[in-house]
PATORBA-267751 format. One record per residue (C-alpha): residue in one letter; x, y, z. Coordinates in steps of 0.02 Angstrom, whole numbers, plus 50000, padded with zeros to 5 digits. Example, Ala and Ser with C-alpha at 12.3 -4.5 7.8 and 13.67 -1.06 7.14 Angstrom:
! residues 2
A506154977550390S506844994750357
END
This chain:
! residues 892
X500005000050000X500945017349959X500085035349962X500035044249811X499315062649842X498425073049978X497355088249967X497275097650115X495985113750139X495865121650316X496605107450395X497695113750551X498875127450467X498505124450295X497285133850204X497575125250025X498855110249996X499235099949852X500745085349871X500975069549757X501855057149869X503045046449759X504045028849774X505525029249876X506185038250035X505305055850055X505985066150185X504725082650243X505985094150293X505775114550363X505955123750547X505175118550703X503405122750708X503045124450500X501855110250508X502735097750443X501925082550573X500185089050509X500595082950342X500805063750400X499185066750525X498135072050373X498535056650304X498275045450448X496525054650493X496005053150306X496155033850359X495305031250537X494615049850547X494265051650745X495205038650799X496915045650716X496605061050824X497525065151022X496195076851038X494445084750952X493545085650777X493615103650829X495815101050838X496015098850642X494865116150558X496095129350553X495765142950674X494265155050607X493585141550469X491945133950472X492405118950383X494065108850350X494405094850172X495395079950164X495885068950021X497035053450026X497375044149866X498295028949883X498575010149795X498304993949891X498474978849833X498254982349631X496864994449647X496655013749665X495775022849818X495195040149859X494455046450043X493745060950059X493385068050225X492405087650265X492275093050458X491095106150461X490965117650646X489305121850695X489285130350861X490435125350984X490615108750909X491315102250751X490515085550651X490855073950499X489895083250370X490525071050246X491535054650222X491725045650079X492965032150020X492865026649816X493695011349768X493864996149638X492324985749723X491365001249746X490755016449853X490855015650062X489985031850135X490005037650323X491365037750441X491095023450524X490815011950380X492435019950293X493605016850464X493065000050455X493134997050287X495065004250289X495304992750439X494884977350346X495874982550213X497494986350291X497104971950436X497204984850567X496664998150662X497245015150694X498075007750851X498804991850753X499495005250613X500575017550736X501305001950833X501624993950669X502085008450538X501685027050587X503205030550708X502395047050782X503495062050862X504045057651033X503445039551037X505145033750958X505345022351127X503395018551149X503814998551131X505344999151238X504365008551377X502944998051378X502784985151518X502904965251431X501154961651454X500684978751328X502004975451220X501354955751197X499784962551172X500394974151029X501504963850956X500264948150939X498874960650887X499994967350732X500484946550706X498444941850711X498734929650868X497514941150977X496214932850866X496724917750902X496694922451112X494994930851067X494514913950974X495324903951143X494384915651263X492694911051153X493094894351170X493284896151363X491744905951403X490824892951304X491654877851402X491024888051563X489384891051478X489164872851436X489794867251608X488344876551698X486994872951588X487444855251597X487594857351802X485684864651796X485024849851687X485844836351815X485054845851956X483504846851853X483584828251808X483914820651991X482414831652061X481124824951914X481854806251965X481544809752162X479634816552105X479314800952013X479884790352153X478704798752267X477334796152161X477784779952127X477444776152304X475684787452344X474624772152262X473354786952161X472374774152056X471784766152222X471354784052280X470244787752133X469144773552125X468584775952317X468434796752285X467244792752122X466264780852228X465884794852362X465644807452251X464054796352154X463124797952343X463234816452358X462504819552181X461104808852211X460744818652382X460844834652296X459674829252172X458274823652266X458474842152355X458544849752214X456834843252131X455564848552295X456514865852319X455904869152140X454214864452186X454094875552315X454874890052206X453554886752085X452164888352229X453214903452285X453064910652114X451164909552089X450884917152249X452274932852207X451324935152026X449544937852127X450314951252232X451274957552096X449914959351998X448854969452142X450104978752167X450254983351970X448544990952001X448725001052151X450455008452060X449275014051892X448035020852003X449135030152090X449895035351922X448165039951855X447815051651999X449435059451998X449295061751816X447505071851846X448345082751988X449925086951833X448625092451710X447555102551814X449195111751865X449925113251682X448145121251637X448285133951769X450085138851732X449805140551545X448325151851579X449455165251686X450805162651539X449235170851425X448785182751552X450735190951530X450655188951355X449185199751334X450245213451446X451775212551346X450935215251183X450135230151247X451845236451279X452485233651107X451045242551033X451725257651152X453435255751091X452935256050913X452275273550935X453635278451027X454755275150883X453875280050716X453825297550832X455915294650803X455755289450630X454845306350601X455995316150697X457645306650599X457065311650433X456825328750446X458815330650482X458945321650317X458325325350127X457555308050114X455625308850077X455165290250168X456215279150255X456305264050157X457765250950130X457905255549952X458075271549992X459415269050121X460315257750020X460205268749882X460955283050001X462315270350054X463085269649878X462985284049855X464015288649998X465125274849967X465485280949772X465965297349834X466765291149979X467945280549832X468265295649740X468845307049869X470075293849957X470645292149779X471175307849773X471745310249923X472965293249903X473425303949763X473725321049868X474725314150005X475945302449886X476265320349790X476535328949941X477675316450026X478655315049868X478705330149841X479385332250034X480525316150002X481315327249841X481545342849943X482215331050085X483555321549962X484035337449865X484635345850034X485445330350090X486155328549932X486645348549931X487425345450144X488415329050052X489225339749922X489785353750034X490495340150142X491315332950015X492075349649952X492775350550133X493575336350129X494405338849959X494915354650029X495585349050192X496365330850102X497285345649973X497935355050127X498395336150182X499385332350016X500165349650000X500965344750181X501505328550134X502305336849989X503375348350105X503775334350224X504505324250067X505455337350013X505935342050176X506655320750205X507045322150012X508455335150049X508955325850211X509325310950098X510375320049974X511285327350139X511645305750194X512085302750025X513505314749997X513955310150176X514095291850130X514765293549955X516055302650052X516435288550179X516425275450046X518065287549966X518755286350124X518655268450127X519305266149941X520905276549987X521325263650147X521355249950009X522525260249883X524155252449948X523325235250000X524125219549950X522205217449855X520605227349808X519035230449906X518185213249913X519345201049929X519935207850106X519075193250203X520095180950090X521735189150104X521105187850311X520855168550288X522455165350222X523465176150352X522775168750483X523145151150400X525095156850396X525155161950551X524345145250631X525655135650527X526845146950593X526175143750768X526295127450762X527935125250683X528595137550811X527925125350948X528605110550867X530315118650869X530295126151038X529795106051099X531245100651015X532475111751057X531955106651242X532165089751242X533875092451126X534305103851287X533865090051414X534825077251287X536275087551301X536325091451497X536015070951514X537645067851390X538625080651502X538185074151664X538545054851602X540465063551525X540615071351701X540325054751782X541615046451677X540285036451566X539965035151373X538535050451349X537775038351225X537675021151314X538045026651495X539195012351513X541065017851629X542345019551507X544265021351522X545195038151505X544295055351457X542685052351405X542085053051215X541685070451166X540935066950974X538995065051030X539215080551147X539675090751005X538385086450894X536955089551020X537595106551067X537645109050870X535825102850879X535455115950998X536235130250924X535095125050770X533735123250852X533835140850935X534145150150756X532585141450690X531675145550836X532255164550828X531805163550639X530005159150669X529675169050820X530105185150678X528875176650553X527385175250681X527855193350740X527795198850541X526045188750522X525305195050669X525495211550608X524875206750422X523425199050516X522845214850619X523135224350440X521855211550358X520555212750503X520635232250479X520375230050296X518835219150333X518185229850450X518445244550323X517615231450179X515945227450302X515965245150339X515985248750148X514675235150133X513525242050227X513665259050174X513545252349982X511695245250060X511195260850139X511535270549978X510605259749871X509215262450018X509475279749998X509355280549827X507625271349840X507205284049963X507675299649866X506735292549709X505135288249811X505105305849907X505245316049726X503795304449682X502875309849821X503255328949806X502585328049629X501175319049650X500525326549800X500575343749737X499695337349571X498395327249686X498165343849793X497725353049639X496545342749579X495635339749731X495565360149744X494815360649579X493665344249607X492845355249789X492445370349673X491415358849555X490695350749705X489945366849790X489385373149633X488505356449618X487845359749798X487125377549767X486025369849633X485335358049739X484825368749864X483925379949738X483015361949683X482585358849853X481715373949905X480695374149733X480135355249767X479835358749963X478575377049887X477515360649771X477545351349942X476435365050043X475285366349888X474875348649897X474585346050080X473365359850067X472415349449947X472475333150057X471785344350202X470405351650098X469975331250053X470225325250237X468835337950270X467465331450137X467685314250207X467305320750364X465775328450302X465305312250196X465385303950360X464235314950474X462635312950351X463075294250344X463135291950532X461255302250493X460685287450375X461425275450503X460255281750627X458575281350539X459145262750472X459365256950677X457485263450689X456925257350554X457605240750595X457045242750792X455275246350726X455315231050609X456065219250761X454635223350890X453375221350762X453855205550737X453965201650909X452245206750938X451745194850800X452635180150897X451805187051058X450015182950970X450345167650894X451195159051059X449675164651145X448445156451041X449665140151020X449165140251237X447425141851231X447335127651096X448465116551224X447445119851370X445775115351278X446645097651235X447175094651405X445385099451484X444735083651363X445995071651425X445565074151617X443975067851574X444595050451517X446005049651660X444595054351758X443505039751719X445065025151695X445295032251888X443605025051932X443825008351841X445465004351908X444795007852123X443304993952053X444844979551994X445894978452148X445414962652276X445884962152445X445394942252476X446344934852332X447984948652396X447874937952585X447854922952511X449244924352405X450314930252546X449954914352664X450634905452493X452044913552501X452724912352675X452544895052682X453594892452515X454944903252573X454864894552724X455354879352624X456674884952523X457494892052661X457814876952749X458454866752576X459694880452542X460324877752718X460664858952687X461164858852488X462614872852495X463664860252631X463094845252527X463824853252360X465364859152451X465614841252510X465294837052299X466644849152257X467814847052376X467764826052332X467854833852141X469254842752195X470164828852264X470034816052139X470604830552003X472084833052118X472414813352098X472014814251904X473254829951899X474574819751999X474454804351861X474544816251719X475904825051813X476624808251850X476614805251639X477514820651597X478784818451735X479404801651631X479454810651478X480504824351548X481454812951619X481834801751476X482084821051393X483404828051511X484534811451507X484504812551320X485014832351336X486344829451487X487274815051370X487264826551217X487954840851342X489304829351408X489954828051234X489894846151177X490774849351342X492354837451293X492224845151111X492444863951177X493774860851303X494894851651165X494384866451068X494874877551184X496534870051221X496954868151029X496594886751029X497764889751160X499314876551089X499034884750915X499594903550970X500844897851085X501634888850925X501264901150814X501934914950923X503564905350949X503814903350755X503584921450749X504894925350901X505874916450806X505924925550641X505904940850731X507334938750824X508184933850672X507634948050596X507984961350749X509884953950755X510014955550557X509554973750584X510474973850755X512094972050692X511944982950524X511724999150634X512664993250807X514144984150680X515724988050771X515064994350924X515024983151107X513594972851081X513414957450994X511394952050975X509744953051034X508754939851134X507014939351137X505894926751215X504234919751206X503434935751284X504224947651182X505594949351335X507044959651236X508944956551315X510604965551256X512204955951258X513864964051265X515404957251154X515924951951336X514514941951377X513584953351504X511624952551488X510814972051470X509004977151493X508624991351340X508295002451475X510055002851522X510785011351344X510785025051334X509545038351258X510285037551073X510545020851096X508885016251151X507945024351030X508745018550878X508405000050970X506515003850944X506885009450787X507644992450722X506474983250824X505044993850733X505734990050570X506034971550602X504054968450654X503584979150488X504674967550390X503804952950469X502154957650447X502664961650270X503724944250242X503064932550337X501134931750368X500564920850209X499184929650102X499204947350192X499284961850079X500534975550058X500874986050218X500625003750240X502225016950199X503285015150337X503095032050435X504395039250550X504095056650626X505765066250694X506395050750736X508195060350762X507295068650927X508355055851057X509825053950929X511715060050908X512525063950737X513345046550745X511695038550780X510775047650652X512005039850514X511505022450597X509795027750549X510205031750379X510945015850370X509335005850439X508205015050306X509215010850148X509214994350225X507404994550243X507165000650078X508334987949999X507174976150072X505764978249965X504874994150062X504165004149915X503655019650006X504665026850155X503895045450241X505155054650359X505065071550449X506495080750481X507435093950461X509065081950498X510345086850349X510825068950330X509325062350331X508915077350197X510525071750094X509905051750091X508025058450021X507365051449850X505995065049863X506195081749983X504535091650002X504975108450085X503475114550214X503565135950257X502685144150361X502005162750339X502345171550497X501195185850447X499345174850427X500425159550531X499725148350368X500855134450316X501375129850135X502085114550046X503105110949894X504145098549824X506015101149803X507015091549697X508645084549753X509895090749616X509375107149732X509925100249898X511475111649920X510345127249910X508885119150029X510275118850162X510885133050138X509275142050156X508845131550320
END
């Protein structure tokens, strides 16, 4: 898998960003704090989005933006891929407005779906991809830090054994699952087995036969009761219907006289009801008067001749027409006059802008006219520095007239004094050691010669001494002291040519920067006679352009009193309108009032009509009723004649003696059936225990059947479980094993020479150091440099087994390393330079580094530059090619 561009767009300090990522080692190089890191986070959060992030959604929109892009394009496995991610701030909190990932199989949308989707493609997480191939800044020792049991668990995660230990743990927690199920159905199974023995032994069929037999008695008991308690209820029945039917009578008597009594009263009610009737519509016929007397009155204030409704209505539209016609012209009146007041308004606005303006052309003249003298007040000040510095610069040119070379070269001339004088230095040191130890040669040979021994073997010898080797060393010496005198003059003669040279470059930096200042200067001078010129050219025209204005102003004025004189006319005319509708509205409210009458006269009329009718509808009623008490009158007669008070006596002897009867049956028959059901009851309890007995086999016969079958699934999940278990332990060794091979292959290309010899590392991921000399080192105990380039092989090796050795996994992500020089010395970071040609001579097609490490910058394929503005703080990217590399380093 290798990247192959990302677009950035508000993303942390970019605002726009464009990089193809190519083949090879790329190194992201630029200061501290240009953004290079954010560049490798874009990528990862294009491929897990949230869970790529230390922080918030909120974290990755550059500061002020509403919205941030992402696009990763990238290859995998033979086919092309594009994410696109937009975080969109809404409030105080920022959300995946889109998320989108296009590849060969198809489209995967939302950012859940897509982080899984990358997951499964890759085989891991975002958690799996920095232990395995994103080194990130300051985590360069996250796998030696972490304690054995974290860095097994990251280790077999990135290998794919933690699915086997998930797969294991499955295995278990169904063993345990299957143990206690089959622990309930045993318990189950011996308590159905200890309920059929106790049945077994309770002898129910026995029981039944002697509780049917008891139970035939009762119901013939009960039915012999039974059939003379319904005789009686039958006698009992008779004798209620007799009385019943008395009493029937006696209630429609009573009914019939009641009903007379009703009547009678209804009659007498409705006949005061007429009586205030009659009064009311003598009132009305008073009221009537009173208001045609109104009517009367009404229409003499007006010009109509009767009061009729088509009269009145007629009146109304009329009204109404004119009514139209004036508000119509009034509309018209008062959108004249306010326009004509809006005009008048405008104009002298309008006028008030243009005097303003004029002002301010005036005053922003006066304002360029100063600026002009101040320019040509600085503009003479310059000329003044420049002759002043033209001046020095002479100065400077005679001091090099009688130099050994010409302005320019006075730092090389420097250079190469200085380098004859250290060579003089040093050979004068050289002599003065030798012509001290020729001195302490010669006082040895002298001291031997005064103790009567050779001065070149010290052995005794015979006679005077031998004087040859004293000679030469005092001829030694003598040399030695002319040389030395020789070079003591030289050093003298260059220390003088040196302070000559350092004047000279003091006189050529001074000369420097005076040859800067001019050409400020001259800048300067040039932009100040600009500005004189122009000013006093802008100042005239902006005189000339506040005459124009005020003449435009004066005629505006004139406008606006003209308009404001057609303003007053019209307002008189929408006063003179406002007045006719008031008019128009007095003799309406004069109609108005003779309509109300009208209408009042019309309502009571009516009501005097419904007085009379409502009092006739009574007197009808109350003839009606006066008929009807006649008949209720005689059915009241007929109905005293029916009732019986013999056959009423009888009936109730009847009676008594029934209920008498029954009530000493239902005294005996309720204990007699509770005796029925409670034998019922008892033999149902014995056919319940049978049946119960039945199904108590057959769940027994059930459960065995299910705790034999559970037996066996229990032996198959523990072998499962253990097989589980054996498999990773196997395959984790195999993989110890090739990376440990691996670790020490990388091991000794960037420790080669140095005191340690290999790498152990055991079954759980324990790492040891051995010394050349045999002596056993925790990684803890290297040092910082050390330690971190330790991960750094140890990061590579797992990345080249994952990439090598799991069969059928696709390519690997880029390998990733983020200032991974943080920890490391210049010696180191060659090591390091060393491990990634390695790793790319290995077969790792895409390599990302950041930092600004010139080694590191001089091993690149690909160097992408990163800048950022300190003005808007907004960071920039571009590619730089690596022909260029001198001048990138130069520059950082």
């Amino acid at each position: 898998m290798r990247f192959t561009h990302v677009s950035l767009k508000n993303f942390k300090p970019y605002d726009d960003a464009d990089l193809d990522l190519r083949d090879g080692v790329t190194v992201i190089h630029g200061v501290n704090g240009s953004g290079k890191s954010s560049l490798l986070e874009a990528c990862f959060f294009a491929l897990y989005g949230s869970k790529a992030l230390s922080g918030t959604l909120e974290d990755v929109v550059t500061t002020g933006e509403e919205d941030a892009e992402i696009e990763l394009e990238f290859v995998h496995d033979g086919g092309s891929y594009r994410i696109e991610r937009r975080i969109r701030i809404s409030g105080d909190r920022a959300t995946t407005a889109k998320c989108v990932l296009e590849g060969p199989d198809g489209t995967v949308e939302g950012a859940r779906d897509v982080r899984r989707h990358v997951a499964s493609l890759l085989r891991m997480d975002a958690e799996a991809f920095v232990n395995c191939a994103y080194v990130q800044q300051g985590e360069v020792n996250k796998l030696i830090n972490a304690s054995p049991s974290q860095r097994q668990d990251m280790i077999d995660d990135l290998l794919q054994l933690g699915k086997l230990e998930e797969y294991r743990e499955r295995a278990g927690n169904a063993r345990l699952g299957v143990e206690d199920v089959l622990t309930s159905k045993r318990s189950v199974l011996d308590d159905i087995v200890s309920q059929i023995e106790q049945k077994e032994d309770a002898a129910l069929h026995a029981r039944l036969n002697a509780l049917e037999s008891k139970l035939a008695e009762k119901d013939e008991k009960i039915a012999n009761y039974e059939s003379q308690r319904e005789k009686a209820k039958s006698t009992l029945d008779a004798a209620q219907a007799t009385l019943d039917e008395h009493a029937e009578k006696r209630e429609r008597l009573a009914e019939v006289e009641s009903a007379i009594e009703d009547v009678q009263l209804k009659v007498a009610k409705d006949e005061a009801q007429r009586d205030k009737l009659t009064e009311r519509i003598r009132e009305l016929e008073d009221e009537l008067d009173d208001v045609a007397t109104e009517i009367e009155t009404a229409l003499a204030e007006t010009d109509f001749d009767d009061a009729t409704e088509s009269a009145i209505a007629a009146r109304r539209t009329e009204f109404d027409e004119r009514e139209s016609t004036i508000r119509e012209e009034l509309s018209d009146a008062r959108q004249q006059a306010q326009a004509l007041e809006t005009q008048a308004e405008r104009l002298r606005e309008r006028a008030t802008d243009l005097e303003g303006r004029a002002e301010e052309k005036r005053d922003a003249a006066d304002a360029d006219e100063s600026t002009a003298t101040e320019a040509a007040t600085e503009l003479e000040s310059f000329r003044e520095k420049r002759r002043d510095i033209q001046s020095s610069l002479a100065d400077i040119d005679e001091q090099f007239a009688d130099a050994p070379v010409d302005r320019g070269a006075a730092a090389d001339l420097l250079d190469e004094r200085r380098r004859d004088r250290s060579e003089a230095r040093e050979s004068l040191a050289e002599t003065e050691t030798e012509l001290k130890n020729a001195r302490e040669r010669l006082e040895e040979a002298e001291t031997l010669r005064d103790a009567g021994k050779c001065p070149e073997c010290g052995q005794p010898v015979e006679g005077s001494p031998h004087v040859d080797a004293i000679g030469d060393r005092k001829a030694e010496v003598e040399s030695l002291v002319s040389d030395r005198d020789e070079l003591e003059s030289t050093v003298e003669s260059l220390d003088s040519a040196v302070e000559r040279a350092e004047r000279l470059v003091k006189f050529e930096n001074r000369a420097d920067s005076l040859s800067e200042t001019l050409s400020h200067l001259d800048e300067r001078i040039e932009d100040r006679e600009t500005t004189v010129e122009s000013r006093r050219e802008s100042a005239e025209e902006k005189r000339e352009a506040a005459a124009e204005l005020e003449d435009e102003a004066a005629a505006k004025r004139e406008a606006a009193e003209t308009q404001a004189g057609r303003a007053d006319e019209a307002a008189e005319r929408v006063d003179s309108l406002e007045a006719d509708l008031e008019s128009l509205e007095t003799r309406r409210e004069r109609v108005g009032r003779v309509e109300s009458l009208v209408e009042t006269r019309a309502e009571k009329r009516d009501e005097r009509e419904r007085l009379r009718e409502k009092r006739e509808t009574l007197a009808e009623v109350n003839r009606e009723r006066r008929e009807h008490l006649v008949d209720r009158r005689n059915r009241r007669d007929e109905l005293r004649e029916a009732v019986d008070e013999s056959a009423v006596e009888s009936a109730k002897n009847s009676k008594q003696k029934a209920e008498t009867y029954i009530e000493q049956v239902d005294g005996v028959l309720p204990d007699l059936r509770d005796q029925r059901d409670d034998i019922q009851s008892q033999i149902g309890g014995v056919q319940s225990d049978l049946e119960r007995l039945d199904e108590l086999r057959e769940r027994r016969d059930e459960l065995a059947t299910r705790v034999d079958a559970l037996d066996s699934l229990h032996e198959e999940v523990s072998t499962l479980e253990s097989t589980y278990g054996d498999l990773r332990a196997d395959l984790r060794q195999r993989n110890v094993e090739v990376l440990e091979r691996m670790l020490n292959e990388t091991f000794d290309l960037v420790y080669a020479n140095d005191a340690y010899s290999r790498i152990r590392l055991d079954g759980e991921y324990g790492l040891t150091v051995f010394q050349k000399d045999g002596t056993a080192l925790e990684p803890e105990q290297l040092s910082g440099g050390e330690r971190a380039l330790f991960n750094l092989s140890l990061r590579c090796a797992i990345y080249r087994l994952l990439a090598e050795g799991i069969d059928g996994a696709a390519p690997l992500p880029p390998l990733i390393l983020d200032e991974p020089t943080v920890f490391l010395d210049t010696g180191h970071v060659s090591r390091l330079v060393d491990l990634v040609e390695d790793m790319e001579s290995r077969g790792v097609k895409q390599i990302l580094i950041v930092s600004h490490d010139d080694e590191l910058v001089g091993a690149a394929d690909d160097l992408v530059r990163v800048e950022k503005n300190p003005t808007t703080n907004r960071s920039t990217v571009e590619r730089t090619d690596a022909p260029e590399l001198a001048s990138v380093l130069a520059d950082d």
